[in-house]
KEMARMAR-504103 format. One record per residue: z, x, y of N, C-alpha, C, CB in turn; residue number from 1; chain. Coordinates in pm, whole numbers. Glycine has a CB too. Example, Ala and Ser with C-alpha at 12.3 -4.5 7.8 and 13.67 -1.06 7.14 Angstrom:
# KEMARMAR-504103
<<780; 1319; -569>; <780; 1230; -450>; <780; 1320; -330>; <905; 1131; -447>; 1; A>
<<708; 1285; -225>; <714; 1367; -106>; <787; 1290; 3>; <572; 1408; -60>; 2; A>
# end
This chain:
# KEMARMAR-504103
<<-6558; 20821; 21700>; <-6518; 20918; 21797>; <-6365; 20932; 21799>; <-6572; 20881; 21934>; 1; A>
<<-6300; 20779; 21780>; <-6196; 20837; 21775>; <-6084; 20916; 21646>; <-6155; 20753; 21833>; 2; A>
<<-6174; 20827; 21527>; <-6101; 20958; 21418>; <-6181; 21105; 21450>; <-6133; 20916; 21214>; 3; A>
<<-6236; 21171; 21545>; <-6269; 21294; 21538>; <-6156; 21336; 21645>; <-6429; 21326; 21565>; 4; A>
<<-6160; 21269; 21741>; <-5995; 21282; 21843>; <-5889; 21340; 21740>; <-5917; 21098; 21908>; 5; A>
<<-5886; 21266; 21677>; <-5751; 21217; 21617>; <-5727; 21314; 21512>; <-5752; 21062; 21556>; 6; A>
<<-5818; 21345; 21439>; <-5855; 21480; 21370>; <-5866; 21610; 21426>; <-5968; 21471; 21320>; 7; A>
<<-5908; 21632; 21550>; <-5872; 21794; 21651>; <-5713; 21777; 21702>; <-5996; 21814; 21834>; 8; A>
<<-5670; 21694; 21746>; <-5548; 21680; 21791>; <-5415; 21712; 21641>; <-5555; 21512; 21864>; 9; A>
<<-5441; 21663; 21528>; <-5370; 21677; 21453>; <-5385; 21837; 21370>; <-5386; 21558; 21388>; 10; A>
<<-5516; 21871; 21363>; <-5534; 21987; 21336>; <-5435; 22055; 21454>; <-5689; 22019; 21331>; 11; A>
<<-5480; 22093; 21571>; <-5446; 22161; 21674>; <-5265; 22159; 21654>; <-5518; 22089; 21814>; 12; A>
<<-5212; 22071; 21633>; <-5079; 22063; 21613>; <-5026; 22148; 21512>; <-5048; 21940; 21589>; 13; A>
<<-5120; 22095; 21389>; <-5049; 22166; 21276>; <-5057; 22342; 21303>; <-5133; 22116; 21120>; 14; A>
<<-5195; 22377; 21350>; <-5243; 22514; 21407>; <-5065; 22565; 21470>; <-5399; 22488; 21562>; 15; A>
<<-5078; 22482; 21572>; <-4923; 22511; 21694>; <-4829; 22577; 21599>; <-4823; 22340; 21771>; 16; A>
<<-4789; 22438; 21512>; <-4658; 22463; 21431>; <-4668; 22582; 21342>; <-4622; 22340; 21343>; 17; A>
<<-4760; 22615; 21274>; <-4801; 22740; 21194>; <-4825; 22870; 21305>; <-4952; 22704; 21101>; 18; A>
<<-4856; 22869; 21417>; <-4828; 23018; 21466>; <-4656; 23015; 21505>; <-4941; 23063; 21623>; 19; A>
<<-4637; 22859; 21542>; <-4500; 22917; 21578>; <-4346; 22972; 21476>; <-4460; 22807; 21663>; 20; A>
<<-4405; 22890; 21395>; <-4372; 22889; 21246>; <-4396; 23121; 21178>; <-4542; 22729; 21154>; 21; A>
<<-4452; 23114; 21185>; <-4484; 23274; 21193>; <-4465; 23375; 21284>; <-4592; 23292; 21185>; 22; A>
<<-4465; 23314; 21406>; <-4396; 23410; 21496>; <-4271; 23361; 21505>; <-4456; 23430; 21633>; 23; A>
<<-4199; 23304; 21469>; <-3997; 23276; 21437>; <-4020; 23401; 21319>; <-3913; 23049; 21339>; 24; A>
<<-4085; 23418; 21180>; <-4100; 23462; 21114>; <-4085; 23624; 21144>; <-4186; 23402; 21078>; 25; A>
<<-4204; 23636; 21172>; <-4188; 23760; 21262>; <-4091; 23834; 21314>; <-4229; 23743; 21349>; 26; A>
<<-4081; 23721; 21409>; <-3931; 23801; 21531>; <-3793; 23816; 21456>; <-3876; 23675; 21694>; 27; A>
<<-3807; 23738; 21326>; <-3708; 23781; 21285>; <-3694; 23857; 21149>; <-3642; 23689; 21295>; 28; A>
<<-3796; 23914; 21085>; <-3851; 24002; 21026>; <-3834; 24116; 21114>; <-3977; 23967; 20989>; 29; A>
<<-3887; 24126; 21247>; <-3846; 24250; 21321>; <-3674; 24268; 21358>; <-3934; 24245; 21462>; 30; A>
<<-3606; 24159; 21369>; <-3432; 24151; 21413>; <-3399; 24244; 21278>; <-3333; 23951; 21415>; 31; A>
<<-3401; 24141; 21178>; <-3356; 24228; 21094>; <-3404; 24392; 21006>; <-3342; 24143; 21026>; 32; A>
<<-3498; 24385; 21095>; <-3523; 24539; 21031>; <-3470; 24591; 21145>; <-3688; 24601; 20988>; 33; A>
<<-3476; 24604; 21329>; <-3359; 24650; 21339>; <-3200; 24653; 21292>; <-3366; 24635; 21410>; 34; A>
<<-3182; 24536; 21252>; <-3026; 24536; 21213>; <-3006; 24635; 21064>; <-2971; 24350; 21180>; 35; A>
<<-3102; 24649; 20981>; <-3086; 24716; 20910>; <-3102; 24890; 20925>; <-3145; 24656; 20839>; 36; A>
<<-3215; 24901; 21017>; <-3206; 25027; 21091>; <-3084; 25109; 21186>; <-3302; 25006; 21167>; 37; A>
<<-2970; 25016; 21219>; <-2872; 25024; 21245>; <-2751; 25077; 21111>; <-2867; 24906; 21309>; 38; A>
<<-2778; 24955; 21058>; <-2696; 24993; 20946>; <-2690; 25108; 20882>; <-2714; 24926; 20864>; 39; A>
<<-2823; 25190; 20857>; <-2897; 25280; 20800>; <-2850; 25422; 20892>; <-3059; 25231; 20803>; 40; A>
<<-2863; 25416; 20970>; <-2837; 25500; 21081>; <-2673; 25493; 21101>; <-2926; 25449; 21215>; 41; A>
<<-2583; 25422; 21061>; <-2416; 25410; 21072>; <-2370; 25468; 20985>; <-2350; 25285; 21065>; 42; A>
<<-2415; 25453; 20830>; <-2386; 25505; 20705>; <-2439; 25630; 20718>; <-2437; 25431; 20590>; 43; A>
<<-2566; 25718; 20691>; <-2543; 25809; 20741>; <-2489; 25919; 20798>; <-2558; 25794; 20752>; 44; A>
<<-2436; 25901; 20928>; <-2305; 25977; 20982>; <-2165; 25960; 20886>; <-2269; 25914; 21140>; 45; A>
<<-2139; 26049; 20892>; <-2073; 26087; 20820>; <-1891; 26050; 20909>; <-2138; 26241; 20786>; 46; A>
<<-1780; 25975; 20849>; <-1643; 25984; 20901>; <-1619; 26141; 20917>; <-1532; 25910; 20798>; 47; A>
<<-1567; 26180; 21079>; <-1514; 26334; 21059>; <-1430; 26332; 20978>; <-1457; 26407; 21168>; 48; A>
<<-1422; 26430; 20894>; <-1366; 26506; 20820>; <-1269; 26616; 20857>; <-1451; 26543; 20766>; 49; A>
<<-1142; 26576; 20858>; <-1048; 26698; 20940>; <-950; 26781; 20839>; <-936; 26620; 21066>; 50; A>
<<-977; 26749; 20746>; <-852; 26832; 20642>; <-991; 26925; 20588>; <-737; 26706; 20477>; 51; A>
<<-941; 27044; 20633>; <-1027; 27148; 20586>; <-911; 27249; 20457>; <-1090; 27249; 20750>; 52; A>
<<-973; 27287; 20368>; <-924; 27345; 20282>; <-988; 27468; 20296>; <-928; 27283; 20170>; 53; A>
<<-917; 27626; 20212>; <-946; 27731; 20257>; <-1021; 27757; 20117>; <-829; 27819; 20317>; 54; A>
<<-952; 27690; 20029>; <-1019; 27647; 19851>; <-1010; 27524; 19819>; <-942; 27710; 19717>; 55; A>
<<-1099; 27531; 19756>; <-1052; 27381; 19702>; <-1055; 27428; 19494>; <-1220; 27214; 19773>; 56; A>
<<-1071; 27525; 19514>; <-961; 27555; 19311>; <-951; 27693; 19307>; <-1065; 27507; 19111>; 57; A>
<<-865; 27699; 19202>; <-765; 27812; 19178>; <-803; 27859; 19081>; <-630; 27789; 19164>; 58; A>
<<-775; 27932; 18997>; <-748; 27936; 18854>; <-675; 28106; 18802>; <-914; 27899; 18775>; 59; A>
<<-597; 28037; 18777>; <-462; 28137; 18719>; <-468; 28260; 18634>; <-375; 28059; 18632>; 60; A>
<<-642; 28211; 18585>; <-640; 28298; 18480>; <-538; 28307; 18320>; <-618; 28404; 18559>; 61; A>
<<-512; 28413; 18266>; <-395; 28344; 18137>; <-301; 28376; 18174>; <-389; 28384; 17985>; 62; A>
<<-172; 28273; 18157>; <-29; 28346; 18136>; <7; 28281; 18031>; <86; 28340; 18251>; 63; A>
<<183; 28389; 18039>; <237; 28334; 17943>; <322; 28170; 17958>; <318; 28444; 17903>; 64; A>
<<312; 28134; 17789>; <380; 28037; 17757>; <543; 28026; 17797>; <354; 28034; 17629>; 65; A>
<<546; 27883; 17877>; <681; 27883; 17940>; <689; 27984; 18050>; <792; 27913; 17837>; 66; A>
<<635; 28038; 18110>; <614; 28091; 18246>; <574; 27984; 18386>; <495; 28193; 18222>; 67; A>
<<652; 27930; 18470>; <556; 27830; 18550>; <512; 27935; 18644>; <629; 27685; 18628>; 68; A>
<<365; 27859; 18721>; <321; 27968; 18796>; <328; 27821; 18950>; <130; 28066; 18723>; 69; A>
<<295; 27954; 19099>; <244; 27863; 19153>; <179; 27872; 19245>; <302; 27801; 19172>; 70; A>
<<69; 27821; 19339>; <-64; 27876; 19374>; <-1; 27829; 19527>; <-232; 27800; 19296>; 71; A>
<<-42; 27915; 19632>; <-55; 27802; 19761>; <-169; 27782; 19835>; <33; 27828; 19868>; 72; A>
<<-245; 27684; 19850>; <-381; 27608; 19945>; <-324; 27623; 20057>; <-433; 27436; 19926>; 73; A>
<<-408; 27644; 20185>; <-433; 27651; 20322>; <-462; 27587; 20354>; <-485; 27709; 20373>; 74; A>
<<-428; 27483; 20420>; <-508; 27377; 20460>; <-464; 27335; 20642>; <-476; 27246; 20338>; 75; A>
<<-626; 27352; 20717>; <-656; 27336; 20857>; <-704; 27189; 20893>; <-763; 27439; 20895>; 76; A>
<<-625; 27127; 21022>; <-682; 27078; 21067>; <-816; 27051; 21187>; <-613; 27059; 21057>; 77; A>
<<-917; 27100; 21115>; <-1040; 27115; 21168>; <-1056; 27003; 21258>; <-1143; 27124; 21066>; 78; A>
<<-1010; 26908; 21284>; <-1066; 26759; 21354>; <-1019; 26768; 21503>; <-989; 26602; 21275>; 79; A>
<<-1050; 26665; 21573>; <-982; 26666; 21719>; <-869; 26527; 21785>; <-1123; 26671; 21822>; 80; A>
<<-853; 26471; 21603>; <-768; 26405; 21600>; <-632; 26463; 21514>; <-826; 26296; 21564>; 81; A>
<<-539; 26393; 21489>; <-396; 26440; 21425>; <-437; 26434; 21253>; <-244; 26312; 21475>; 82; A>
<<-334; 26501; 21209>; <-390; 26544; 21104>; <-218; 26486; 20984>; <-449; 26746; 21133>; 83; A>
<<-231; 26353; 20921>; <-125; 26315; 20837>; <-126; 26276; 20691>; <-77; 26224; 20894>; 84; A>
<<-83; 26433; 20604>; <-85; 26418; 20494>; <43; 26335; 20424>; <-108; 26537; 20458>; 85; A>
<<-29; 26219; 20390>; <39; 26085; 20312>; <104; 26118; 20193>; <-66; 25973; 20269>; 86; A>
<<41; 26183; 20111>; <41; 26155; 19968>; <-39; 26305; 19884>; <-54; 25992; 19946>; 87; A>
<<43; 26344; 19792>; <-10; 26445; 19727>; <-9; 26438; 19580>; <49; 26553; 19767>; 88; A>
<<-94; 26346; 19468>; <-66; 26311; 19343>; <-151; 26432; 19255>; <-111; 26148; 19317>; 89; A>
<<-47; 26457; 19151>; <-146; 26555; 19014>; <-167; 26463; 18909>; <-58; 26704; 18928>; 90; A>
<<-237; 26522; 18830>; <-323; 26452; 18726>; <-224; 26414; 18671>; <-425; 26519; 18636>; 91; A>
<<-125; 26490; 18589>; <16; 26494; 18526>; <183; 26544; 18573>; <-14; 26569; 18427>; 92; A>
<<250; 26542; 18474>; <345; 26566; 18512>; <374; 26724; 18499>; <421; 26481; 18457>; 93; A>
<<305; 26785; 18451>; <314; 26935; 18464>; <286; 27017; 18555>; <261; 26983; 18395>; 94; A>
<<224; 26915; 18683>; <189; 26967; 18806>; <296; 26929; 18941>; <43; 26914; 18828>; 95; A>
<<363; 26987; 18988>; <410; 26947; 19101>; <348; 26991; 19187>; <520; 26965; 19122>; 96; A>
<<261; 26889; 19322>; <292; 26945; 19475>; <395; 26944; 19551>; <227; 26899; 19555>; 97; A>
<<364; 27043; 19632>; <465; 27016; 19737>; <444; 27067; 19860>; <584; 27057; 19703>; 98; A>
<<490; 27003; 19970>; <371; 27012; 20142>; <514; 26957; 20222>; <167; 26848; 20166>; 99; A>
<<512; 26953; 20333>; <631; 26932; 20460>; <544; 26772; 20440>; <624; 27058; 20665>; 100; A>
<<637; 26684; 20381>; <610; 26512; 20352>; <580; 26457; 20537>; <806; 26409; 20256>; 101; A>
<<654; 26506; 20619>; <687; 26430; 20756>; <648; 26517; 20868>; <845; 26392; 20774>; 102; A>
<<517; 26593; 20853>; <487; 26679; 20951>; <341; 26573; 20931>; <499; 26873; 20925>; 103; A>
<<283; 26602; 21105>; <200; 26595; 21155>; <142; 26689; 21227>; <215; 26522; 21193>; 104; A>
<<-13; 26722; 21188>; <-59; 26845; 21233>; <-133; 26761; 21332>; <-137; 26953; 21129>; 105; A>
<<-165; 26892; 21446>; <-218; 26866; 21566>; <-381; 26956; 21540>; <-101; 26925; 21701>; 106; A>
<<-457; 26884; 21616>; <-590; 26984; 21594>; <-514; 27154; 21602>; <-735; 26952; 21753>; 107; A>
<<-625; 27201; 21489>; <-627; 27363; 21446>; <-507; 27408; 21425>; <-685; 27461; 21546>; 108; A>
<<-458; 27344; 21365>; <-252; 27326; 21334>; <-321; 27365; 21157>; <-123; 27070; 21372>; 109; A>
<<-236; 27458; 21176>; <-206; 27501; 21001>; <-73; 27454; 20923>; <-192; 27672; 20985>; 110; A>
<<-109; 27430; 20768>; <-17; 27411; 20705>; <-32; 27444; 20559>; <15; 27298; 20733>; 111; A>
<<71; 27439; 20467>; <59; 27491; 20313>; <73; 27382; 20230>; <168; 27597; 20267>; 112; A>
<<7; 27419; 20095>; <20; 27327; 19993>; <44; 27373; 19868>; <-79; 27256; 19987>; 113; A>
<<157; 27381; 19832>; <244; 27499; 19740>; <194; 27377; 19562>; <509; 27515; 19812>; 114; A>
<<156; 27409; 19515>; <122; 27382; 19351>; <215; 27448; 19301>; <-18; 27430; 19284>; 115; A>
<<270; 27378; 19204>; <300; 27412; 19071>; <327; 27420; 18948>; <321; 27426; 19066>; 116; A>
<<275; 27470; 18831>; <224; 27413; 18710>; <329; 27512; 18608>; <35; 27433; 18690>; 117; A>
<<394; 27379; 18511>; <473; 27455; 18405>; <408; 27472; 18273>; <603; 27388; 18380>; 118; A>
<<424; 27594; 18224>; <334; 27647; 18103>; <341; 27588; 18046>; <339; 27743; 18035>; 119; A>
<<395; 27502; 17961>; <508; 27462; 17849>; <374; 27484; 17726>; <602; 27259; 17869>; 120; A>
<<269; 27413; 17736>; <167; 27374; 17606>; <71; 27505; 17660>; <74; 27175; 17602>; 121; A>
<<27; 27547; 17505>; <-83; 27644; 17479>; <-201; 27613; 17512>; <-96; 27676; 17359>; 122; A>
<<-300; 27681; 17513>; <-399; 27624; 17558>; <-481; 27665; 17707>; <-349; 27504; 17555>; 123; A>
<<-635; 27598; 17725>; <-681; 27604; 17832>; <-615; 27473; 17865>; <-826; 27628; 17841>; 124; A>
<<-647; 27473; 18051>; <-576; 27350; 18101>; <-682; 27359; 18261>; <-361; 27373; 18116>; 125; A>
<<-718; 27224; 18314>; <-770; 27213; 18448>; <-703; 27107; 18505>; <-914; 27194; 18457>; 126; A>
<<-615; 27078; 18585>; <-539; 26978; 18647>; <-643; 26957; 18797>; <-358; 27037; 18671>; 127; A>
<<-637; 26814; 18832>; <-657; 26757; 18977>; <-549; 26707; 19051>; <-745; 26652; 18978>; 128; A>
<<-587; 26775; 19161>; <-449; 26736; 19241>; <-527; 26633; 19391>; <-343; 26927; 19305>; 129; A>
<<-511; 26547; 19387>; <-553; 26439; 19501>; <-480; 26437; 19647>; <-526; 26296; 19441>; 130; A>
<<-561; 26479; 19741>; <-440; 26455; 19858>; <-508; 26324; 19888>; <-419; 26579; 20010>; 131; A>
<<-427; 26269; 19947>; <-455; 26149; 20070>; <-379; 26163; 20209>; <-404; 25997; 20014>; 132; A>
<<-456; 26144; 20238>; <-435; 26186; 20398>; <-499; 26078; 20514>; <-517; 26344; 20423>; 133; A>
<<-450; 26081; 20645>; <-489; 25970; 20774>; <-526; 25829; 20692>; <-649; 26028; 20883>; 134; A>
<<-433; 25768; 20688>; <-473; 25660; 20590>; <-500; 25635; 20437>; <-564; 25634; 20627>; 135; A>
<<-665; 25668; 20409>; <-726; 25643; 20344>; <-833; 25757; 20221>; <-764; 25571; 20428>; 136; A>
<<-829; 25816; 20324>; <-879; 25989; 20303>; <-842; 26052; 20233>; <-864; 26079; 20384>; 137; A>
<<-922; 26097; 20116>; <-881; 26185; 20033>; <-952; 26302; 19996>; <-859; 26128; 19942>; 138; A>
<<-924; 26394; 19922>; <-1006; 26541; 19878>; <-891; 26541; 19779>; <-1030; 26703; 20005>; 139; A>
<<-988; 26637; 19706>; <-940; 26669; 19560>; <-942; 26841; 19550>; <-1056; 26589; 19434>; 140; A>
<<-822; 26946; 19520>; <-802; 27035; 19475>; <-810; 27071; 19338>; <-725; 27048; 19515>; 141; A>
<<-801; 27148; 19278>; <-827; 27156; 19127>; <-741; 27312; 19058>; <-1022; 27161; 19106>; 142; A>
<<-629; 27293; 18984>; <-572; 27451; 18926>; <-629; 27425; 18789>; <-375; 27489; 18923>; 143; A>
<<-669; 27537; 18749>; <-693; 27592; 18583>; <-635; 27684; 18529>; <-809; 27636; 18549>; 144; A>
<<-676; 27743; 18416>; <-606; 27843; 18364>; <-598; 27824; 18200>; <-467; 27846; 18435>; 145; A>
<<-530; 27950; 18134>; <-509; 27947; 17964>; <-383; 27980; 17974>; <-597; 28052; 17855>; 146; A>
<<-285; 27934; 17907>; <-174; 27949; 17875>; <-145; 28054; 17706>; <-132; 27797; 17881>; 147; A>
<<-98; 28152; 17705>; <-144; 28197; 17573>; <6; 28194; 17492>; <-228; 28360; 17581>; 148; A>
<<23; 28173; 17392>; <110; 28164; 17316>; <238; 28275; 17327>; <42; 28162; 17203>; 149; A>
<<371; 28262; 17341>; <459; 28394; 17340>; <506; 28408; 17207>; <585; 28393; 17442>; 150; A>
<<530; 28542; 17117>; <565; 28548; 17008>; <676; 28483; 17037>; <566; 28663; 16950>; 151; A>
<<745; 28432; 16873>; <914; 28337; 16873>; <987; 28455; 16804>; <932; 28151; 16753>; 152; A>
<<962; 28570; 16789>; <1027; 28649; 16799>; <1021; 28777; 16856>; <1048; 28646; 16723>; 153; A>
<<1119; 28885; 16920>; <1093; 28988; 16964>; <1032; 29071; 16860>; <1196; 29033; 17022>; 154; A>
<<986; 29181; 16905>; <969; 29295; 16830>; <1053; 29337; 16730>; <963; 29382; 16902>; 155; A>
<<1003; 29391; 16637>; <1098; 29457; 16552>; <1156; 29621; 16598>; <1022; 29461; 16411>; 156; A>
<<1209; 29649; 16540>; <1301; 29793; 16597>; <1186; 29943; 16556>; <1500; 29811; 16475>; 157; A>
<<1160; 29990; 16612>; <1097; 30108; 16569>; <1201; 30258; 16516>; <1003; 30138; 16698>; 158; A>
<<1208; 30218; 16409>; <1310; 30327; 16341>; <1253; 30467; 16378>; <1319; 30312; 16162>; 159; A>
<<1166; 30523; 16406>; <1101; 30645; 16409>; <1104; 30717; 16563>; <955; 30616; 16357>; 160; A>
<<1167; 30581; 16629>; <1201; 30618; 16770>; <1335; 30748; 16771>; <1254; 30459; 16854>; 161; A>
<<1437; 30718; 16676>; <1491; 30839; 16703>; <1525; 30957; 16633>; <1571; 30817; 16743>; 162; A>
<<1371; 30983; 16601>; <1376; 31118; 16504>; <1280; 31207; 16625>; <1286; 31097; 16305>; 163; A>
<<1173; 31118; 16690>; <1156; 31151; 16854>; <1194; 31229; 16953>; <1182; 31080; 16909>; 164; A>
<<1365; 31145; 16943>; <1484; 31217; 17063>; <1516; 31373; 17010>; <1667; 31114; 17065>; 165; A>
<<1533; 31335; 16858>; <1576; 31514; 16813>; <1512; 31602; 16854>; <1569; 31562; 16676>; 166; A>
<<1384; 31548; 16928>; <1264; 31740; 16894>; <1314; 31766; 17013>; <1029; 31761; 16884>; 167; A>
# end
């Protein structure tokens, strides 16, 4: 009788430890699927976004060689916070930006972003121009275009031009 005691009592224990053992399990099988449902739901939303652009690319179409051209972007501060463009890098050195370095825009505060690209090489061409802005923030603009070759010499003289003037 008493190994049958002794045998329900030890069963019954181990029973204990195994639901409790599974419900720790559980409850925290459910923690972390909220905590991940959180997470899930944080990423999601999106950081506002306050540098609104009016374009975000250009393209010049062809000019001539050794002609620089230069485009200007619109750019709004859509947000309801301040609006501080840091940094304005181009792909190369054939691109200059250029923007007011030490202005701070205020919500729905406008400002310009003057590009400009020197012909020098023939060719199609697509440059990126990177702003960074409030920190960390960036967007990307984009100029293109063909550059077409200029003759290396002028025209020649049209002799027949002044037999023309006589009539």
């Amino acid at each position: 009788m008493k190994k049958i005691f002794t045998f329900v009592v030890v069963c019954f224990v181990v029973t204990s430890l195994d639901a409790q053992t599974a419900t720790l399990a559980t409850s925290t099988t459910k923690q972390s699927t909220k905590n991940l449902s959180a997470i899930k739901t944080q990423s999601v939303i999106p950081a506002a976004d306050i540098l609104t652009l009016k374009e975000t690319e250009f393209d010049f179409g062809k000019i001539p060689q050794g002609k620089p051209v230069t485009h200007v972007f619109d750019v709004v501060n859509s947000g309801k916070d301040s609006l501080k463009i840091i940094n304005i890098q181009a792909s190369c050195g054939c691109t200059t930006p250029d923007w007011e370095r030490d202005k701070i825009q205020a919500p729905n505060e406008k400002t310009k972003i003057t590009v400009g690209y020197n012909a020098a090489s023939e060719g199609t061409f697509t440059k990126i121009i990177t702003i960074t802005y409030n920190g960390t923030q960036t967007k990307q603009i984009t100029i293109k275009g063909e550059v077409w070759k200029t003759p290396a010499t002028s025209a020649p003289e049209n002799k027949e031009l002044g037999s023309l003037k006589d009539l």
